[in-house]
C-alpha positions as CSV (number, residue, x, y, z in Angstrom):
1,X,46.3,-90.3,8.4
2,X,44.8,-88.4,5.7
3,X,44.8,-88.9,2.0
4,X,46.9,-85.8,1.1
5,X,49.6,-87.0,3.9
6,X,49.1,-90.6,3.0
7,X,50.1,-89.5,-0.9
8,X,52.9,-87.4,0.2
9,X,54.2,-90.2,2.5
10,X,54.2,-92.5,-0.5
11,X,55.5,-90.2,-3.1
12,X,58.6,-89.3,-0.5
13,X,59.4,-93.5,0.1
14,X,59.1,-94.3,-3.7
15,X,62.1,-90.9,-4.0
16,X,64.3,-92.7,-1.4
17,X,64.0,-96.1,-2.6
18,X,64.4,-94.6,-6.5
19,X,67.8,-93.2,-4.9
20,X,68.9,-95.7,-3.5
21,X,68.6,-98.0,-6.6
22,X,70.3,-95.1,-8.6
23,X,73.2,-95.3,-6.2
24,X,73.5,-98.9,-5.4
25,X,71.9,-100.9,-8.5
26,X,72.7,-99.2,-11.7
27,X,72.2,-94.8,-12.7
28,X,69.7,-95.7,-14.8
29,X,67.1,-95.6,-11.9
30,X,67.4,-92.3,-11.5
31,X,64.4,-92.3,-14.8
32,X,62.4,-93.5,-12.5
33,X,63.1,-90.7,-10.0
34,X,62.4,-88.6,-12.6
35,X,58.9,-90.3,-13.6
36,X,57.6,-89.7,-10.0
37,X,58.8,-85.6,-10.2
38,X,56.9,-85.5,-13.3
39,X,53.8,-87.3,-11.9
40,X,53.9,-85.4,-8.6
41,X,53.7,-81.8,-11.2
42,X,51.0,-83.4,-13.4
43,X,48.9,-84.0,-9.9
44,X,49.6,-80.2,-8.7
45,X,48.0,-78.9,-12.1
46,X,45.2,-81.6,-12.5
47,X,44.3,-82.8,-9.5
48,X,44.8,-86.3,-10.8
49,X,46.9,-88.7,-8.6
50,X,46.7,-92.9,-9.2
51,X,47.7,-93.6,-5.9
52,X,44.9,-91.4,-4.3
53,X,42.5,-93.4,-5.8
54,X,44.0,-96.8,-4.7
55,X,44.1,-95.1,-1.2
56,X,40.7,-94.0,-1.7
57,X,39.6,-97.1,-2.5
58,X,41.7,-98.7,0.5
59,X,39.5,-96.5,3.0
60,X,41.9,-93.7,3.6
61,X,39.9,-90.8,4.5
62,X,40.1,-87.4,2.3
63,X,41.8,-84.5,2.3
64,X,41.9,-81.8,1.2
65,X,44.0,-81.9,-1.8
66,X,42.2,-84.8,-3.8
67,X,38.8,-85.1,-3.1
């Protein structure tokens, strides 16, 4: 698996679980729903992406999105 799928894979798990939480533990978890959308649109303008660079470091071959 490549590092853009890898990051994609991620991002998509940590939106479920964040929805789940919202819906079963309290509404407020939906912030954190809301941190990831904003992270995800920082990474599409800057190319920046913390979890790319803890794959990176993990081995997980490059893309072609963050490299």
């Amino acid at each position: 698996m490549t590092l853009d799928r890898s990051v994609m894979l991620f991002a998509g798990i940590m939106v479920l679980i964040s929805v789940a939480l919202t819906v079963w533990v309290s509404p407020l978890w939906v912030w954190f729903t809301v941190f990831i959308g904003l992270n995800l649109i920082q990474a599409s303008f800057t190319g920046f992406c913390p979890i790319a660079r803890v794959f990176k470091k993990l081995g997980v071959k490059s893309g072609v999105a963050f490299e």
